[in-house]
Structure formats: structure tokens, C-alpha cells
N, C-alpha and C positions, 0 to 999 in steps of 0.2 A: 528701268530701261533708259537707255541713252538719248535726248531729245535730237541729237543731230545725225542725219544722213551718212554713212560709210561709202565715201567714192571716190576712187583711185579714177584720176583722167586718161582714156588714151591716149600712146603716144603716135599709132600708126592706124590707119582704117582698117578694121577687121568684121565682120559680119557679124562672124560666131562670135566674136568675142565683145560687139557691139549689145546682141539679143541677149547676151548673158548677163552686160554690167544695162540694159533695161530692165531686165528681170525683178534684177538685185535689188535696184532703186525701187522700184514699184511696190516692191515683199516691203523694204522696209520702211515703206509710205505708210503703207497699210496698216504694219504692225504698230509704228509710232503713234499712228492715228488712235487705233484700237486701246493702246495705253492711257492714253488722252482721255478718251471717251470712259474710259473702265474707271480714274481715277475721280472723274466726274460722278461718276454711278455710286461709288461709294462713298464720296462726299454727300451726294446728294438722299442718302438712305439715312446715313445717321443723323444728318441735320433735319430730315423730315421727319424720324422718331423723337428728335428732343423740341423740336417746335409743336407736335404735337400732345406731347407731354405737358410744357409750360403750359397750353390751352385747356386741357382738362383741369390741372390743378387751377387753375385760375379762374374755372367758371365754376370747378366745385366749391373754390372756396366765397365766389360771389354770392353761391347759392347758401352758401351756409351762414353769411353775413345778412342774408336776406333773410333768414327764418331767426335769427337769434332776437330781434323785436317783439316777437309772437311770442317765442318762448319767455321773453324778460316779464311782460306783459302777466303770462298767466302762471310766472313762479312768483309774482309779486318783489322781483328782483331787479333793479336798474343797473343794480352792479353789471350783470350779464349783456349789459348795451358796449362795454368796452371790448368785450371777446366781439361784437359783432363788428368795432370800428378798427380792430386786429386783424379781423380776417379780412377783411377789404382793402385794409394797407396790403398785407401778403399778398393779397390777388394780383392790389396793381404794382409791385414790386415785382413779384414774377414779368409780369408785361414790359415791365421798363428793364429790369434784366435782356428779356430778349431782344427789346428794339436795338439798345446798345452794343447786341456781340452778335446781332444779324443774325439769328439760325432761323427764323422764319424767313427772311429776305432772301438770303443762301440758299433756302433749298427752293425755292419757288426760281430764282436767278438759276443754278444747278442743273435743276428738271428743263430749264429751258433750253440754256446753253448745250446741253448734250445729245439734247431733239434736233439740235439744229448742227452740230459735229457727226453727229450718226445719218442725217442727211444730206449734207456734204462729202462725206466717204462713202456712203450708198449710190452717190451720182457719179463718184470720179471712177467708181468700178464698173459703170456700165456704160460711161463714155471711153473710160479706157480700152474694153475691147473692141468698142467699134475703132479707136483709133489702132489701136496692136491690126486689127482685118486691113485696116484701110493702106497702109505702109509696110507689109509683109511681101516681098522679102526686103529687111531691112538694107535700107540704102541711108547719107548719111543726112540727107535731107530729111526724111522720115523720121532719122534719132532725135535730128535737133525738133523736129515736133513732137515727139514723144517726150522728150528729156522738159519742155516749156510746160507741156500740160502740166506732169509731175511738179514743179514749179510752181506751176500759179493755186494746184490742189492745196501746195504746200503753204501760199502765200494768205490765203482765202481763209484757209481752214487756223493759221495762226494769228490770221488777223481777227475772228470771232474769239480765239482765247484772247485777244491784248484788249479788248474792248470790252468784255465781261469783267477781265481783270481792273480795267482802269474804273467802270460802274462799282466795283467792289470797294477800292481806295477813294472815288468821290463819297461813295455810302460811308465810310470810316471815317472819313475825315470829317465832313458832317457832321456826324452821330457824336464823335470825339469834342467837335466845338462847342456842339448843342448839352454835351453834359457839361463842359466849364461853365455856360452861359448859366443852366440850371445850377451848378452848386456854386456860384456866383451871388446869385437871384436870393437862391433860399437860404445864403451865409447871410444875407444883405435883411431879409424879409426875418429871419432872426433877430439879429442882431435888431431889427427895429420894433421886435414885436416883446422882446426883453424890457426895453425903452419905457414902451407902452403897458405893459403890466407893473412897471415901477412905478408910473405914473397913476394907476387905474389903481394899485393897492396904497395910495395916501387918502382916496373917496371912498374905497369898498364900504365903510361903515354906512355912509351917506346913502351913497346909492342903493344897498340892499334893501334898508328903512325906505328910500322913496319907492322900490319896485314893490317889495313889502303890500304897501298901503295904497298900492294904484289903482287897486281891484274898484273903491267904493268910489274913485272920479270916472269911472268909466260912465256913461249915460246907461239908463237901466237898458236899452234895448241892445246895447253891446254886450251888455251881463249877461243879460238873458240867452243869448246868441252864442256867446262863450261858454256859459253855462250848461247847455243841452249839448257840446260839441266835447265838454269835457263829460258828460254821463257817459256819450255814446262811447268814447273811448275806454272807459274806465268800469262799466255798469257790469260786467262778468265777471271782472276779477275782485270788485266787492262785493257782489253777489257771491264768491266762492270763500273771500276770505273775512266778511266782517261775521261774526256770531249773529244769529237772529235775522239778518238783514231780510225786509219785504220787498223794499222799494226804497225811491230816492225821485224827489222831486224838486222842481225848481219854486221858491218863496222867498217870503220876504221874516226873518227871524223874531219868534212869537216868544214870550215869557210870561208865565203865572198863568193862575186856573182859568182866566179872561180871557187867557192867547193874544197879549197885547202885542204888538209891535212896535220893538224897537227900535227897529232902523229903517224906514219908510224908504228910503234909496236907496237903498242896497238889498239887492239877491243874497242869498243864501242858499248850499247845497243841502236840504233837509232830508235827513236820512227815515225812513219808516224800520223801527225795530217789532221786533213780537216783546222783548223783554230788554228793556236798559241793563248794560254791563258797566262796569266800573273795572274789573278787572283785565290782566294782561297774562297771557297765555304765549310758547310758543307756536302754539296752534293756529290760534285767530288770532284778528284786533277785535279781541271785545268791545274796548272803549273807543268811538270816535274822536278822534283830538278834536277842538275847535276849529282848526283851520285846515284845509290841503292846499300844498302848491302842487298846480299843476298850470301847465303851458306859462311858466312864470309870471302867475300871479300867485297871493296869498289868500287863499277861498274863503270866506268862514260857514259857518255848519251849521246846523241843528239836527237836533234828534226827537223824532216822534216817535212814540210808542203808543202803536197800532196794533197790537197781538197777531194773531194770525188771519191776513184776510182770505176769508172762507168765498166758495163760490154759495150762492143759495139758491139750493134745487132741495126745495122740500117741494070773509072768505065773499063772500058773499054768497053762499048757498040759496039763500032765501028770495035774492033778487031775479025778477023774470029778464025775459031776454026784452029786448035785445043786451048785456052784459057792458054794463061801462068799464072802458079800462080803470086798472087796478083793483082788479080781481084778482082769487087765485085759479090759476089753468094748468094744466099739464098734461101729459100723454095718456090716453086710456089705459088701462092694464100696467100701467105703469108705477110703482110707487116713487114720485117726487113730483117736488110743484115747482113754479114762479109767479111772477106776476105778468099780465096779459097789458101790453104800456101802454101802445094804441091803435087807431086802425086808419089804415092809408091806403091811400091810392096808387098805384104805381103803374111805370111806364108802359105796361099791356093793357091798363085803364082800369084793372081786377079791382077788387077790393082785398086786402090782408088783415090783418092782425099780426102787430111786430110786437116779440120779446127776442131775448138771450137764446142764442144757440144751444147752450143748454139745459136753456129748459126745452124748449122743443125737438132738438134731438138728445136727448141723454143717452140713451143705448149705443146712439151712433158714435158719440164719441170717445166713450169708452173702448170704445171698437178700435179708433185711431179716425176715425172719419172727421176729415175736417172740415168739406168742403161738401156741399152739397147742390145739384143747378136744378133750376125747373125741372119737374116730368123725369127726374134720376130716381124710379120709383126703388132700382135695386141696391139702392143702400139704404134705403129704410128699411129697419128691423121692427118686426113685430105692427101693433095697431099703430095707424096715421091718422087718427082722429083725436083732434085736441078737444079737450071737455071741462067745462066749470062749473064746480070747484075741482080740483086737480085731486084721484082717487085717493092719495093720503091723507087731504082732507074731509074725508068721509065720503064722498061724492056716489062713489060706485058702491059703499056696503048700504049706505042709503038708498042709492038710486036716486038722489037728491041733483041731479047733474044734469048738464044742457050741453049738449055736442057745439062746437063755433066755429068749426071748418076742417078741413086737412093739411096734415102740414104740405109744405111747398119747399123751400130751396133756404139756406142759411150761408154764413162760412164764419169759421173761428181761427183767427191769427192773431198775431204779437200786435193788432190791433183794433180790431175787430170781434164781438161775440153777439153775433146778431144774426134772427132768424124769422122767418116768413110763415104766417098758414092760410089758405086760401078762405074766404069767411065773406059773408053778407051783410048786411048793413040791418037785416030780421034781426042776426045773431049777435051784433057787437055792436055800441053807442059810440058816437064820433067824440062824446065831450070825458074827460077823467073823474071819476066817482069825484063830487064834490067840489071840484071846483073848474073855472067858467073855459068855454069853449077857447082851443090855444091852435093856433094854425100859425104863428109864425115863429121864428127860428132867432135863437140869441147868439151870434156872433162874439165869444168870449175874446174882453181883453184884456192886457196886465192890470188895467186900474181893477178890473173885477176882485181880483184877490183879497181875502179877508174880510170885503165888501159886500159882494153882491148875494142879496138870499134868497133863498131857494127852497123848493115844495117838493111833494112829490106824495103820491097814494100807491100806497105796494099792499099786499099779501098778506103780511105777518105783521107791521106796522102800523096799517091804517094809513090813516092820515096825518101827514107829519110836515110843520110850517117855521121859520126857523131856522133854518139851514144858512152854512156860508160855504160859499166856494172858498178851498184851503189853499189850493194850488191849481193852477191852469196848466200844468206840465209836468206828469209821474212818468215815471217808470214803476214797475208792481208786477209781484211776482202772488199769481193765486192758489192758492190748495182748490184742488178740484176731486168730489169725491174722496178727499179723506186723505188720498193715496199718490194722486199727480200733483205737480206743478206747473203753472206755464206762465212764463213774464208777457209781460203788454207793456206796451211805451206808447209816447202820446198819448195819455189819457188823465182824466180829470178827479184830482182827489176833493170830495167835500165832507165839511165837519157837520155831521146830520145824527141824528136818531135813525139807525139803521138795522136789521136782522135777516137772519135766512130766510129767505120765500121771498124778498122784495126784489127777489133779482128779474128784470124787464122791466123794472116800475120806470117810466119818465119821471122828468127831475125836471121841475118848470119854472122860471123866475116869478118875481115878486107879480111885477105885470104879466104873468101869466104867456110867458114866451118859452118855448122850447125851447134846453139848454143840451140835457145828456140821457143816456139809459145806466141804469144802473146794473152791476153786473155782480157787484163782489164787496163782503164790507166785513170790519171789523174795529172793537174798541172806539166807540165814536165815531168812525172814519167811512168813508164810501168810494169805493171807488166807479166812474160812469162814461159809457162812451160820449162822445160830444154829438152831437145832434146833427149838425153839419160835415163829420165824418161820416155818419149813417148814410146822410143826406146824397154826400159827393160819390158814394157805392150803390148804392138803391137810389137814385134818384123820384120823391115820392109827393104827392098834393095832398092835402088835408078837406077831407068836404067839410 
């Protein structure tokens, strides 16, 4: 349709012929308007489906650049981090498409502009008939104000198109500058970044050798810290993909049947296998190389070979009560034991008896039960009376047995395998079968490592002196019952004489200080909760 008005001028005053060329003008106000407005509408439809388009594809493909880490992670694939920095360029490519050819700006400018033409023509139709009432019967005074209205509808209504229009052409010109400046910028930020990798590939040799080897100037307490930061990243998908894998602890690297050490300043990621591999599969890594890089440095490794650590839920029968810890105890009617570590006081003032979650609930956690709080008597299965010696070891065909309380409240997590039974101080001795009364608590630190020795009286082992703390910081993955697994982090590997049944045995230093419980062990090795973890859960006094 034609944007300009059809209007033949009178040449003489005529009424009829006046109200008819008002008509005329009006119709074709309206209709021009209506054009206007309609051409706007469907401007503004298609550029609101393709701005909304750009947005979907650009937040799916964020989203999809966001999970391809995860996936890199547990295909054991780094390749798969470039699809992830592909789809993010795309995303913001789409975005920088749109800012440049404006279909998001357009159709929001659009939507507006036309809101604001459809109420402009909605006004001039209902002011016009009071004006058509107000000047009926047309006289020529009357035309010229009718014929002014029409006018200024017309001046008003195409001054909001020329002002849309001209925000249009600042918005382009802009946007047109703003990209020379951009591919300017980044011809310039090439060109200098070319330069710079000329220059950077006459040292690559140098400087990989020094990044290489910067691992062992670090201070240990940055190792350290680096060290636990790169397990936690990394601790599932070696767990998925090395053969054998138990665990992985933080240490300092040991050789020969002595477990010497070699490099007294330097960490090591020491891997816990059930069996050393030499070979290579494209299944697993059997063999762990000596070194990983990761967060760019050059790690180096060891390998212990720890078999399988077991949990131990299998005496002193003979002994009268009241029962020193490290004994064996266990659930009535139940067949499995542990050891009974010690008995504490805790924050209700009660008296307890603390071993391993499972040994004191075994039924429950087989159940899935992992958590249990005071007085939850309906997750206990079966008899709540703990007894020594524990019925496997003869206790109950004997009748050879001394009841030492009920159990009470525990919980077993990826840190935790610790559990309560209510108990008297008749029934339980405050000091550890054999050796001297221990009420305070050893705060482990890196100088411990390889150093510090350690005791402890369990179940199955007796009494056992000798010990080294191996590492102050595992990861360990335990068979439980035969059949599960479950990893723990933050916890304490020592190189001990260790078997099934010692699990709750306290682990006490040379001076006779509370260090950990023990929970799980195998091939030399033990692994124990730290005493001060206990500690900062059950807050507890020692009489």
C-alpha cells in the first residue's frame, strides 16, 4: 500500500462534497496506519522466533559444554575437553551473531513501537468522532479543524516511525563499528600472540624441564595441600580404571623390605593395590607409571601392595568383668565379632563402650542402615545386647559370656565407622588390656609419617607393639561382608601386625596417647579412624 494520502483540493465550498473528501482522508488515515502497524507485527513475530531460537541453542549448547568435564573425567578422556571449549565457542558465536544483526533488539524495539502505533490510532479514532459530533453540519471552519487533526495523527504517528527508525541506524552503526574495533583487536592480539609462541617455542625445552621438576621445591605443606586436592579430583576415576586399586594415600616414597625413604621432602601419590600389575590392557592401567601430571605438575608415585582390606567382623573369655578394652564383643545371637576399643564418657554424662559400627550394628548395615541416633530403637534388628566374648567366639555355646551394655546410636560414612553401647563402669575397665591408662589424644602431624609407633590390643591379635603410622592421609576403599564396598577418605593407613576381629581395637602411641580406631586391614597394613575425628562427632572424657 501507498504510504501517501490521495487528495484532490477544492476548488469551490461544497458541504457534500466537503464530508466526503473528510471521509476519504480519514479511511485512508486509518488504513495507512493499519499498514504500518500490520508490517510491524510481522516484523516483529519472525524476529521474536529467531531471537528465540539463537537463545535455546545457546543455552543448550552451554549446557552441554558444562557436562562434557564430567563426562572427560569418568571416560578417562581429556581429548573430550575440546568438544566441551567447541561448544562454548558455538554458544557464544550464536550470541555475537545476534547482537550484530539485532533480531533480539528488533523484536523487543518492534513489540514496542507497534504498542505504541496501535495507541495512537486507537486515540485519534475516538477523538475523531467527538470531533466529526462537535463540527456537524460541516462548515469550512469545522473542515480546516478536522482536516489539522488528521495532520497532526499523521505527523505524530510518523514521527514515532522516524525515531524508531533513526534508534535502528544508531543501533547499526554502532554494532558495525564495534565489529571493525573487534576484528581489529583480535587481527592485532593474533598477530601478537603468533610473536609470542615464536618466542615461547626457542625455551619449550627449558621450561617444561623446569615445570617438570617443580613439584619437589614446593614446601611439603603445599605438597601436601596439592596433593589431597588432586585425590579428590581424580580418586573415582582411578578407582574405576587402575586394576586392583584399594586406595591412595598421601606419603613420602619408601623402598626395600625396611620401607626406607627416599626422598624425605617430597610427597608422593602412593597408590594401595590388592596385586601389582606390570602389564597393559586396553581395559585398565594395570601398571601405574611413576609419575602423573596433573594441575601441571609432574607427581611421582608409589605402589603398595595391600591385598584386599577386609573389614573385621568376626578373647578373653576367662577374664571377669568389669572387661578391659580389647576384648572380643559382639551382638548376642549374632555370629560376628570385633574388638570393644574403650569406654567413654560422653556428652549426656552416660557411660559407653566405643567400637566400629560394624561390629555393633552388623544386621543393620547390611540392611542399608547407616545411621543410627539415641533411643531409634526401630532400626535395631534383632538382640541389642552386646556380650563378651562375641558368640563366634564360643561365648554363647559356652555360656562362657558377660552382657556389657546395649547398644545405643553409631553412623557409618565415607568417614566415619563408629558406634556406641550403653555400658557401666561394673561392666567395662577404663584402662586397655595391658597397657597403662591413656586419656589424652595425639594430634597427628606430617613429621609423624614413617616415624611415629604405635600399639594397640584387638581381638584376634592380642597385643601388638611396633607399629608405624604409614601415612596421615588415605583414601580406601573396604570389602565389607564379602560382598560390598565402601571408600573412606581422610583416614589413617599404619604398617602394623593386623587381622579380622581387631576392628574397634584403639591404636595408642609410644607415650601411650590416643591416636585412631581401627576399622579394616590387610597384608601388613591398617587402616583407623583418627581419634580426634571421633572426637570432633561424639565429643567424649575419659575417667
Amino acid at each position: 500500500m501507498s504510504s501517501f494520502i490521495k487528495f484532490i483540493p477544492l476548488s469551490d465550498w461544497d458541504n457534500q462534497e466537503a464530508k466526503k473528501k473528510v471521509n476519504e482522508i480519514y479511511t485512508q488515515a486509518i488504513l495507512l496506519a493499519k499498514s504500518k502497524i500490520k508490517w510491524y507485527e510481522k516484523q516483529r513475530v519472525w524476529k521474536g522466533r529467531v531471537s528465540k531460537w539463537i537463545r535455546f541453542f545457546a543455552i543448550l549448547l552451554l549446557m552441554c559444554s558444562s557436562l562434557v568435564p564430567y563426562i572427560s573425567l569418568h571416560s578417562n578422556d581429556p581429548e573430550n575437553l575440546y568438544i566441551g571449549y567447541f561448544l562454548a565457542a558455538l554458544a557464544g558465536g550464536i550470541l555475537l551473531f545476534d547482537k550484530y544483526y539485532g533480531f533480539s533488539n528488533s523484536w523487543i524495539r518492534f513489540t514496542l513501537i507497534k504498542m505504541d502505533l496501535e495507541n495512537m490510532t486507537n486515540s485519534f479514532i475516538v477523538n475523531w468522532q467527538v470531533l466529526y459530533l462537535n463540527n456537524f453540519p460541516l462548515a469550512p471552519e469545522g473542515f480546516a479543524i478536522m482536516i489539522d487533526a488528521q495532520l497532526k495523527f499523521q505527523e505524530s504517528f510518523n514521527n514515532a516511525i522516524r525515531k524508531e527508525t533513526e534508534t535502528w541506524a544508531k543501533e547499526f552503526q554502532e554494532n558495525l563499528a564495534e565489529l571493525a574495533a573487534s576484528i581489529k583487536s583480535h587481527s592485532e592480539a593474533l598477530k601478537a600472540d603468533i610473536e609470542e609462541q615464536k618466542e615461547r617455542s626457542k625455551v619449550t625445552s627449558a621450561n617444561a624441564e623446569s615445570r617438570e621438576n617443580s613439584f619437589p621445591r614446593l614446601n611439603e605443606e603445599d605438597q601436601f595441600e596439592l596433593l589431597k586436592a588432586v585425590i579428590y579430583e581424580n580418586g573415582d576415576a582411578w578407582r574405576q580404571n587402575i586394576k586392583g586399586f584399594t586406595g591412595v594415600s598421601i606419603a613420602k616414597k619408601v623402598q626395600g623390605i625396611d620401607q626406607t625413604v627416599i626422598n624425605p621432602g617430597t610427597y608422593c601419590l602412593q597408590f594401595n593395590v590388592s596385586v601389582k600389575e606390570s602389564d597393559f590392557t586396553n581395559q585398565h592401567i594395570h601398571a601405574i607409571p611413576p609419575f602423573i601430571y596433573s594441575r601441571g605438575y609432574k607427581i611421582p608415585t608409589d605402589v603398595i601392595e595391600t591385598g584386599i582390606a577386609k573389614s573385621s567382623i568376626f578373647s578373653g573369655k576367662d577374664l571377669q568383668l568389669p572387661k578391659p578394652p580389647g576384648v572380643s564383643i559382639g551382638r548376642q545371637n549374632i555370629n560376628s565379632a570385633g574388638t570393644l576399643g574403650m569406654r567413654v564418657r560422653l556428652s549426656d554424662g552416660k557411660l559407653y563402650g566405643l567400637s566400629c559400627y560394624h561390629v555393633i550394628f552388623p544386621e543393620e548395615l547390611l540392611k542399608g542402615t547407616h545411621e543410627i541416633i539415641q533411643d531409634e530403637t526401630q532400626k535395631i534388628i534383632d538382640e541389642s545386647n552386646i556380650i563378651s566374648p562375641a558368640s563366634i567366639d564360643g561365648g554363647e555355646v559356652n555360656k562362657k559370656f558377660s552382657f556389657l551394655g546395649k547398644v545405643s546410636h553409631g553412623v557409618f560414612d565415607r568417614k566415619m565407622d563408629c558406634a556406641f553401647f550403653r555400658t557401666t563402669d561394673e561392666d567395662i575397665g577404663s584402662t586397655i588390656y595391658n597397657f597403662p591408662h591413656a586419656t589424652m589424644i595425639h594430634d597427628l602431624k606430617k613429621s609423624d609419617e614413617k616415624e611415629l609407633t604405635v600399639k594397640f590390643c584387638g581381638r584376634t591379635s592380642g597385643k601388638v607393639e611396633g607399629g608405624k603410622v604409614f601415612s596421615i592421609y588415605c583414601t580406601q576403599t573396604v570389602n565389607y561382608f564379602g560382598t560390598t564396598n565402601f571408600n573412606f577418605t581422610d583416614v589413617i593407613q599404619l604398617e602394623i601386625k593386623c587381622d579380622k576381629g581387631d576392628s574397634g581395637s584403639v591404636v595408642l602411641t609410644e607415650d601411650n596417647k590416643l591416636l585412631a580406631m581401627i576399622f579394616a586391614s590387610g597384608n601388613g597394613y591398617a587402616w583407623a579412624i583418627p581419634m580426634r575425628s571421633i572426637f570432633n562427632r561424639f565429643p567424649f572424657t575419659i575417667d
